[in-house]
MDAnalysis code that builds the backbone (N, CA, C; Angstrom):
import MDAnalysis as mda
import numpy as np

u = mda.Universe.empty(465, n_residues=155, atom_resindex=np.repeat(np.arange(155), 3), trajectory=True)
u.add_TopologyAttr("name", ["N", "CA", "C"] * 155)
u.add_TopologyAttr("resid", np.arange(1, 156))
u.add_TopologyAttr("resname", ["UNK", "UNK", "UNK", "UNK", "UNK", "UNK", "UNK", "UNK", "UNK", "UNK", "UNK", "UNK", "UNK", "UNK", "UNK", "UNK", "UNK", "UNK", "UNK", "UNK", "UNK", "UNK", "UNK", "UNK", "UNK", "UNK", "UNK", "UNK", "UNK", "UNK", "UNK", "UNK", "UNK", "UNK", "UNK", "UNK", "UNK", "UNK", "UNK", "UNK", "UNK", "UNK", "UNK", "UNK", "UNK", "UNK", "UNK", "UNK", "UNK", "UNK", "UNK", "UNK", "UNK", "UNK", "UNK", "UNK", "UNK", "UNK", "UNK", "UNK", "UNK", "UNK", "UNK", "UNK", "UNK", "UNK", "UNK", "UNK", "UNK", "UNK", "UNK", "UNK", "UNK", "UNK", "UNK", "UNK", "UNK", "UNK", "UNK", "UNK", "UNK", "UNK", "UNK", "UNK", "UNK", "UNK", "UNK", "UNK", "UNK", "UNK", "UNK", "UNK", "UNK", "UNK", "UNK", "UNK", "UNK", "UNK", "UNK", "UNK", "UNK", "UNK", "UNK", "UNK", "UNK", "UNK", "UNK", "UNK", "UNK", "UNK", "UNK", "UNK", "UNK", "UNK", "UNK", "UNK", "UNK", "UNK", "UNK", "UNK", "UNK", "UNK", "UNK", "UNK", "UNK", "UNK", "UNK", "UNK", "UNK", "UNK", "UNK", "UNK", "UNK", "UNK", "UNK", "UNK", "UNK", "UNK", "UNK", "UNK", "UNK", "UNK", "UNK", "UNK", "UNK", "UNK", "UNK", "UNK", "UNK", "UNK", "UNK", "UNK", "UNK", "UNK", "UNK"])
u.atoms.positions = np.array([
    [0.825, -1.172, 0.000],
    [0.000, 0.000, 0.000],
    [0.879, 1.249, 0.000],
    [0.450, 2.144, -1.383],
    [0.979, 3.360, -0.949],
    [0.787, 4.807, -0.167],
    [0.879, 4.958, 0.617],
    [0.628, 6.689, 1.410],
    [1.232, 8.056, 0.603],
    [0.090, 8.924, 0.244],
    [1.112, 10.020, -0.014],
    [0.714, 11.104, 1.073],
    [1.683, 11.965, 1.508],
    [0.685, 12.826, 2.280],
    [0.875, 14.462, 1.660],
    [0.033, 15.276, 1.919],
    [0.251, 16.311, 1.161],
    [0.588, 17.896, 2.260],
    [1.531, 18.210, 2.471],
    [1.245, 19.651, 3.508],
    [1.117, 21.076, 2.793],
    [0.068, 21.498, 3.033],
    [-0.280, 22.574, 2.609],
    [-0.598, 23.610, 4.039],
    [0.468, 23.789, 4.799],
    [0.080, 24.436, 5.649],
    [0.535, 25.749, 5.668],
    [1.307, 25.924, 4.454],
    [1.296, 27.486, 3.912],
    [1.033, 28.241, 2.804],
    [-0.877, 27.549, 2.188],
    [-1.446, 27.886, 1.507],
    [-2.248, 28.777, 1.519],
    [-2.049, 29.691, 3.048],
    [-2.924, 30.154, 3.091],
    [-2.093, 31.600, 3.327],
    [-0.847, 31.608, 3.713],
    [0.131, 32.594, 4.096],
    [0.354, 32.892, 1.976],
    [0.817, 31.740, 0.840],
    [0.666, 31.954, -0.276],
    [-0.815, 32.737, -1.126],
    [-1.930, 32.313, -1.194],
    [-2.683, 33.135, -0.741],
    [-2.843, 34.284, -1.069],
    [-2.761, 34.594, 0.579],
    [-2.751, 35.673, 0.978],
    [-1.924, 37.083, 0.485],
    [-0.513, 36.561, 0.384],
    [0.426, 37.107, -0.350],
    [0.069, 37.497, -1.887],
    [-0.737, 36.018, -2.743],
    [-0.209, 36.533, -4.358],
    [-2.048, 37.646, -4.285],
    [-2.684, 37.788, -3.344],
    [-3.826, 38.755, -3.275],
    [-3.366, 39.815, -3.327],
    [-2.176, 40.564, -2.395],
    [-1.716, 41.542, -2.013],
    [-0.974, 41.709, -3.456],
    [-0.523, 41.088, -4.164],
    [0.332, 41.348, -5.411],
    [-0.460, 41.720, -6.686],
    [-1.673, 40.838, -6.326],
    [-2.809, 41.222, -7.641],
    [-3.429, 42.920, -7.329],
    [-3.290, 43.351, -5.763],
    [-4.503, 44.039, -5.408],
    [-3.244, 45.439, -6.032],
    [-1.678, 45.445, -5.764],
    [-1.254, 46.768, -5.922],
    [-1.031, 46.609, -7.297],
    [-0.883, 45.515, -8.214],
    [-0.782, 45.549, -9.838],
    [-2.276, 46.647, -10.069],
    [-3.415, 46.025, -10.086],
    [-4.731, 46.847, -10.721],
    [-4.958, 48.114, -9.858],
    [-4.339, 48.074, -8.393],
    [-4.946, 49.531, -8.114],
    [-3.678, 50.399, -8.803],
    [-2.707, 50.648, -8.724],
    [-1.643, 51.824, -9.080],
    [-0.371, 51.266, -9.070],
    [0.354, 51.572, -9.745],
    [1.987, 51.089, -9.758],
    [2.309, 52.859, -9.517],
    [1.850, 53.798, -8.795],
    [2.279, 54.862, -9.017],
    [3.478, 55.416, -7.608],
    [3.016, 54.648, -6.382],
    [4.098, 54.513, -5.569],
    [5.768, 54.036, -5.914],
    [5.206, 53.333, -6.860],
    [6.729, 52.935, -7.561],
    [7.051, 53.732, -8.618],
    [6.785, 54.076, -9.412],
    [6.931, 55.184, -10.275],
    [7.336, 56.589, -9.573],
    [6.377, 56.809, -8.723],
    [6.845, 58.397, -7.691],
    [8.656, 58.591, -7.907],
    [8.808, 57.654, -7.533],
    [10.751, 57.713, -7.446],
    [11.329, 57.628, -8.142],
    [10.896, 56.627, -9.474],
    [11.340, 56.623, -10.230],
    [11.365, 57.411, -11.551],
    [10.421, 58.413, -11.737],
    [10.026, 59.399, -11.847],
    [11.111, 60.480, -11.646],
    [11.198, 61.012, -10.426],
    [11.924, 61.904, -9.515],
    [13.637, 61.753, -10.562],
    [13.792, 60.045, -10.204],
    [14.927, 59.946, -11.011],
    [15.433, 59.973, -12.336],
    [14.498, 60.061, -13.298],
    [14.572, 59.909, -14.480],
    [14.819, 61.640, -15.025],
    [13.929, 62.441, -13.818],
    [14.398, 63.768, -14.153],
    [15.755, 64.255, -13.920],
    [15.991, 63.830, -12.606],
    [17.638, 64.460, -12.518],
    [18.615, 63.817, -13.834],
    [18.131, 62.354, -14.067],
    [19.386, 61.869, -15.232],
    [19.106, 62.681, -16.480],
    [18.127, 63.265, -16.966],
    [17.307, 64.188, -17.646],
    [18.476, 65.465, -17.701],
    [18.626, 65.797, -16.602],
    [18.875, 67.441, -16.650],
    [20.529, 67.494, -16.439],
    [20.966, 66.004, -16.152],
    [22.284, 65.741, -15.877],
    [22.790, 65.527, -17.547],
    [22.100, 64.991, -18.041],
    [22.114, 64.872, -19.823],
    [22.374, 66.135, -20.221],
    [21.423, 67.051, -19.934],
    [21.709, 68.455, -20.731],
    [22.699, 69.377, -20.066],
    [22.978, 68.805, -18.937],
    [24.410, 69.558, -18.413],
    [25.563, 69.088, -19.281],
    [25.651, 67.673, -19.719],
    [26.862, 67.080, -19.979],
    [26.108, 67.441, -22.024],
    [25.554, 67.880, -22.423],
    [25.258, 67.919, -23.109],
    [25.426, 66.812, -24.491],
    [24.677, 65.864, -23.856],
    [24.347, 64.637, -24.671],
    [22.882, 64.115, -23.954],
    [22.953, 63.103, -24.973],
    [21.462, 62.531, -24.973],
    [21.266, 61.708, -24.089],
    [20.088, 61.026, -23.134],
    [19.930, 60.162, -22.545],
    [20.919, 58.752, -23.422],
    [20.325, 58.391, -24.334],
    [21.043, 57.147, -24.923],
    [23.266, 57.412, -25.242],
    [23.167, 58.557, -24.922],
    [24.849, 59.019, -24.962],
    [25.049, 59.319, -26.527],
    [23.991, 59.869, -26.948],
    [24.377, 60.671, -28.577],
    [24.880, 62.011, -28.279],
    [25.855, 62.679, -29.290],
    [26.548, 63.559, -29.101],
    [25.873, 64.659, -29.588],
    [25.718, 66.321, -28.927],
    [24.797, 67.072, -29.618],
    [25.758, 67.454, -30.570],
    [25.543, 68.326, -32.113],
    [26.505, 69.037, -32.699],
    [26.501, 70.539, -31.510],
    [27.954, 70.907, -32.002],
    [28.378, 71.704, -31.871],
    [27.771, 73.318, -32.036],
    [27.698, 74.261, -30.859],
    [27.127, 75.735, -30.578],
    [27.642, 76.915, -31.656],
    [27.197, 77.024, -32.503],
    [28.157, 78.342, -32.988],
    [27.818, 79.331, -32.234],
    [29.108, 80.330, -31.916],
    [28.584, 81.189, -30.553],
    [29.287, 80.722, -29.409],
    [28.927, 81.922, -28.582],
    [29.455, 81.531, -27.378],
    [28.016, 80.564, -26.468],
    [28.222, 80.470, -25.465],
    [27.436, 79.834, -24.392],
    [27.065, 78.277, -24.828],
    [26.289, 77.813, -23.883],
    [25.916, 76.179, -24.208],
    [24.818, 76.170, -24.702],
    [24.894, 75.286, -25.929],
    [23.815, 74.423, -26.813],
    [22.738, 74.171, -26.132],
    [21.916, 74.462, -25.084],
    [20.477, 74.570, -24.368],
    [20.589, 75.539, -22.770],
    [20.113, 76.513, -22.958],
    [20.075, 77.033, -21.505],
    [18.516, 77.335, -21.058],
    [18.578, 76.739, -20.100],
    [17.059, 76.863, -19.096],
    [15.769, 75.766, -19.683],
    [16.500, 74.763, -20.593],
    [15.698, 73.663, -21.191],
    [15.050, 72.805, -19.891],
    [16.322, 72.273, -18.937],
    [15.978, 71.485, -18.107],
    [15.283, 72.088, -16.682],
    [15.146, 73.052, -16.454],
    [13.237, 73.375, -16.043],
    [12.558, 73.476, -16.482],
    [12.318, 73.142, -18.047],
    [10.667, 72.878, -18.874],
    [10.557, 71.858, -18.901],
    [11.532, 70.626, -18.322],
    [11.633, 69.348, -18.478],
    [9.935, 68.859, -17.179],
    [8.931, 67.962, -17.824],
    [8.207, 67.327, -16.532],
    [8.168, 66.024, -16.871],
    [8.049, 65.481, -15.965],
    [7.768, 63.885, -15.623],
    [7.126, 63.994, -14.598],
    [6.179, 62.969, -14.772],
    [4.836, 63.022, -13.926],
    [4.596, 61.322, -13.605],
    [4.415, 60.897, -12.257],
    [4.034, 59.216, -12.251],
    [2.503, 59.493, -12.744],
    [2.039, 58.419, -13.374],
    [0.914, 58.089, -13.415],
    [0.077, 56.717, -12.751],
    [-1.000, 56.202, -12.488],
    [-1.614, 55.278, -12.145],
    [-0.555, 54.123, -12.877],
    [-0.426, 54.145, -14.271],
    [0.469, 52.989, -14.794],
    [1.586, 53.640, -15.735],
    [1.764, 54.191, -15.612],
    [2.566, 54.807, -16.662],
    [3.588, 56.306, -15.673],
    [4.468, 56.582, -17.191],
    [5.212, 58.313, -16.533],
    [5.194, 59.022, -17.487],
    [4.376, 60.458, -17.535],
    [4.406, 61.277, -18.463],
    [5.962, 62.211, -18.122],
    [5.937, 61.749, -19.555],
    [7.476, 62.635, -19.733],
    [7.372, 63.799, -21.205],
    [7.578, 64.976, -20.795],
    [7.876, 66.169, -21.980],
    [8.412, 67.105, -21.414],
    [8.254, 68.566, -22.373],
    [8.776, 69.110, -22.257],
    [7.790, 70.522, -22.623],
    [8.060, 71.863, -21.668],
    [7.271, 73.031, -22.283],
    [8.078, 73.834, -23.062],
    [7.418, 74.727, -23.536],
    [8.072, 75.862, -24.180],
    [8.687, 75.543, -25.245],
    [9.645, 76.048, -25.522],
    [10.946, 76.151, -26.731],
    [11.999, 75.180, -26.587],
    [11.847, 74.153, -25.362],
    [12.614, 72.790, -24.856],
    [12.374, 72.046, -26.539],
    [11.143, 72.057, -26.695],
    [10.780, 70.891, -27.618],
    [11.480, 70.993, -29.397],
    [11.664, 72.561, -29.383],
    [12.774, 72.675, -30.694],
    [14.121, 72.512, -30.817],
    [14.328, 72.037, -29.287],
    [15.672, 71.429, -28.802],
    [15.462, 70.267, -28.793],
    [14.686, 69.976, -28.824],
    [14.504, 67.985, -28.759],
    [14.558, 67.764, -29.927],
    [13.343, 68.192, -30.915],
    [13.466, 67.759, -32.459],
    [14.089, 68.700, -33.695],
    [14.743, 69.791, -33.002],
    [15.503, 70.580, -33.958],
    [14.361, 71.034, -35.305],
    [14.930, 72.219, -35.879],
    [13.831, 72.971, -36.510],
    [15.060, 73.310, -37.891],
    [14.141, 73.897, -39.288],
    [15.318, 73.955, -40.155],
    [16.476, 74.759, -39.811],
    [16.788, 75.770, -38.920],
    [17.673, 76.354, -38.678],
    [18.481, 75.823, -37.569],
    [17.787, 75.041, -36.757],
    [18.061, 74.500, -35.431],
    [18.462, 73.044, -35.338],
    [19.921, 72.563, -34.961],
    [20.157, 71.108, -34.985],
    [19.366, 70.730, -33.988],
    [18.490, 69.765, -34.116],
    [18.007, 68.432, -33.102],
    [19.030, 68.219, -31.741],
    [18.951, 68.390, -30.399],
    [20.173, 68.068, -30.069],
    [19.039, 67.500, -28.641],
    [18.686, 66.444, -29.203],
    [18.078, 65.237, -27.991],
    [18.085, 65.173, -26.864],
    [17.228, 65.388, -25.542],
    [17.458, 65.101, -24.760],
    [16.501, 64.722, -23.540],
    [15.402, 64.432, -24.000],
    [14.152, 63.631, -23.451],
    [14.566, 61.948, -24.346],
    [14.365, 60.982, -23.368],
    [14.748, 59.301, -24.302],
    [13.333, 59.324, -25.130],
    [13.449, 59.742, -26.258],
    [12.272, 59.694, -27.184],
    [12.731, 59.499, -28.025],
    [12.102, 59.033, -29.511],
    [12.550, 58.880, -30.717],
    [11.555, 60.229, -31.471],
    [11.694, 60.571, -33.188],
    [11.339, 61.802, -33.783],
    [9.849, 61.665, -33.600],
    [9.183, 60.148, -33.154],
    [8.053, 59.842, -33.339],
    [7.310, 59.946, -31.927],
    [7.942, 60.400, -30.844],
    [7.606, 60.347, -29.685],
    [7.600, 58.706, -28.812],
    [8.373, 57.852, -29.651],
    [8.470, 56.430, -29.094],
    [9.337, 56.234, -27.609],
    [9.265, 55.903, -26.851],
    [10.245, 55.698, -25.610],
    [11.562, 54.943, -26.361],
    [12.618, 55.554, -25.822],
    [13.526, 54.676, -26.740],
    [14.780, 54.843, -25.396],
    [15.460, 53.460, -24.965],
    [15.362, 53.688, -23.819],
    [17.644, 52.186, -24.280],
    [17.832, 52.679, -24.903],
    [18.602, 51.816, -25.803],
    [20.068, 51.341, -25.065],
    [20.837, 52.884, -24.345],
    [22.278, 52.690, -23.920],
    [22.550, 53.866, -23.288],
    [23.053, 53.946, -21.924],
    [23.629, 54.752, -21.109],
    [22.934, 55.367, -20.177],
    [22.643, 56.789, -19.948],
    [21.661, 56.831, -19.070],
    [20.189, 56.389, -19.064],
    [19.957, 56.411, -20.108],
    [18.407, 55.846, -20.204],
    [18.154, 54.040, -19.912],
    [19.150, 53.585, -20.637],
    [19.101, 52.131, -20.330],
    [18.980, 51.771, -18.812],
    [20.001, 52.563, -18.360],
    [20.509, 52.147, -16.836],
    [18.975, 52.479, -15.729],
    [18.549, 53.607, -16.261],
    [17.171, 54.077, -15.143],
    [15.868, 53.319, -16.065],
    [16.264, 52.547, -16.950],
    [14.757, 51.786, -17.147],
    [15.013, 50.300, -16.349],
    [16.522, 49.802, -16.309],
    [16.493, 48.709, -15.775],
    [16.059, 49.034, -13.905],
    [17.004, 49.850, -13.586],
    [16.363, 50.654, -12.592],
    [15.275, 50.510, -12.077],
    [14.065, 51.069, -12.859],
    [12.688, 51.040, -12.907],
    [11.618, 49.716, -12.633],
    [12.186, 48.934, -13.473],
    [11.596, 47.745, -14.134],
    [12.097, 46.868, -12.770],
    [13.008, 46.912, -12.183],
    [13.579, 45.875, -10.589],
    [12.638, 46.644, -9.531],
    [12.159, 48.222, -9.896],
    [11.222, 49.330, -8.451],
    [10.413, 48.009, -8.763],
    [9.828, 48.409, -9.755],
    [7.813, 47.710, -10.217],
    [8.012, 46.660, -9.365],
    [8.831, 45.428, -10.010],
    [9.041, 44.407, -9.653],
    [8.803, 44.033, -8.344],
    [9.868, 44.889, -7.424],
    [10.062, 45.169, -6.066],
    [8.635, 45.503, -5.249],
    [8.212, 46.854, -5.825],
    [6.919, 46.865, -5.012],
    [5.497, 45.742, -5.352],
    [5.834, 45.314, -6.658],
    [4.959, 44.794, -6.893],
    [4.945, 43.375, -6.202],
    [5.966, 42.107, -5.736],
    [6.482, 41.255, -5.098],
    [5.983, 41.617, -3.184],
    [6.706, 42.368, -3.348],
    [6.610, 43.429, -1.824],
    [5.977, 44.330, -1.379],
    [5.581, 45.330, -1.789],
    [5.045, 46.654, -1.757],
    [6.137, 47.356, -1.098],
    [7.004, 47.381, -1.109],
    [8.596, 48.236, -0.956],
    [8.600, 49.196, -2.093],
    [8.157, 50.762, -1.278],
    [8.730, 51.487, -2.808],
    [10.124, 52.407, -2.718],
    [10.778, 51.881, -1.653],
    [12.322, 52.622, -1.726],
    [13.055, 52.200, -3.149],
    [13.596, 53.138, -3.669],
    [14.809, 52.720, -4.978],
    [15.438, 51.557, -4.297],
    [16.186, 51.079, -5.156],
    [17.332, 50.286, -4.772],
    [18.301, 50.688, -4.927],
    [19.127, 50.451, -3.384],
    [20.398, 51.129, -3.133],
    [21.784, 50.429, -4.074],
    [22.359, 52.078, -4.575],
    [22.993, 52.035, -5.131],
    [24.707, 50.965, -4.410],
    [25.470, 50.434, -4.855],
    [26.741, 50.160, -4.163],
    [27.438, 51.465, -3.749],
    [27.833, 51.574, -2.590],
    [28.678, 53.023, -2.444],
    [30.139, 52.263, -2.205],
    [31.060, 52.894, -2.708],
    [32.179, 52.586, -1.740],
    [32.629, 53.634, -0.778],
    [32.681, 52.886, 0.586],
    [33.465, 53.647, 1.688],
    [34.300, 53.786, 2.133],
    [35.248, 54.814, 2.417],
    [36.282, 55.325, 2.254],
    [37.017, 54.641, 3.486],
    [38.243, 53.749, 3.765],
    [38.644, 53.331, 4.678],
    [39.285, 54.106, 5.433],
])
C-alpha cells in the first residue's frame, strides 16, 4: 500500500500574499513610479548639463558663445501616473529635442522623432532597468524605496 501525504500548511500565508500582489498591480503602480520618476528627471537634466542625450548621442556643436540649451531642463516634466510616466517638455525645450530647419536636433528627453520611448544605452538604459527591478520590487513586496545604489566607503 501506498501513502502520499500532502502539507499545505502554507497555503494560506501563499494566498494571501499573491492577493496583495494582484490588489497593488490593478490599483496603481504609481508609488513605484513616484521615485522613479523623480529619477529619471535628474538623469534628464544631468544629460543636458553634460550635453548629450539620454542614450549618450553627441549634440553638434554651438556656434557662438554659451551652451547648446540654456534653461531647457526646467521645462523638463515627468509626472508618475496610475500605470505609466508622463514625460515632456514646455516651451521652446521641444525645438531642442526635435531641432527645426535652422536649429540642430540636439536630444534630450529618451524619445525617438516619433515620440516612441527609446530607452537603448547609457543613461536611459541604466534608469529603465532601474525602474523595471522598483515595479518588480513593489509589486512582489510593496517596498517602494529605490534600490540602493553600491557606495564605496572610504577606509
Amino acid at each position: 500500500m501506498v501513502s502520499v501525504t500532502v502539507d499545505t500548511s502554507g497555503i494560506n500565508e501563499l494566498n494571501s500574499a499573491l492577493r496583495g500582489v494582484r490588489v497593488r498591480i490593478e490599483k496603481s503602480l504609481q508609488p513605484a513610479l513616484g521615485p522613479s520618476a523623480k529619477e529619471l528627471r535628474k538623469e534628464i537634466v544631468a544629460s543636458v548639463r553634460a550635453q548629450r542625450g539620454m542614450n549618450g548621442e553627441k549634440w553638434p556643436k554651438k556656434k557662438g558663445r554659451g551652451k547648446a540649451i540654456q534653461g531647457v531642463a526646467d521645462e523638463v516634466f515627468v509626472e508618475p501616473k496610475d500605470q505609466s510616466i508622463l514625460l515632456g517638455v514646455r516651451g521652446p525645450g521641444v525645438y531642442h529635442q526635435f531641432g527645426t530647419p535652422t536649429l540642430p536636433a540636439r536630444p534630450f528627453l529618451p524619445v525617438d522623432r516619433d515620440g516612441v520611448p527609446k530607452f537603448e544605452k547609457g543613461r536611459a538604459r541604466r534608469w529603465l532597468r532601474q525602474t523595471l527591478e522598483q515595479i518588480s520590487r513593489y509589486i512582489m513586496t510593496g517596498n517602494t524605496r529605490l534600490a540602493s545604489r553600491r557606495r564605496i566607503e572610504p577606509r
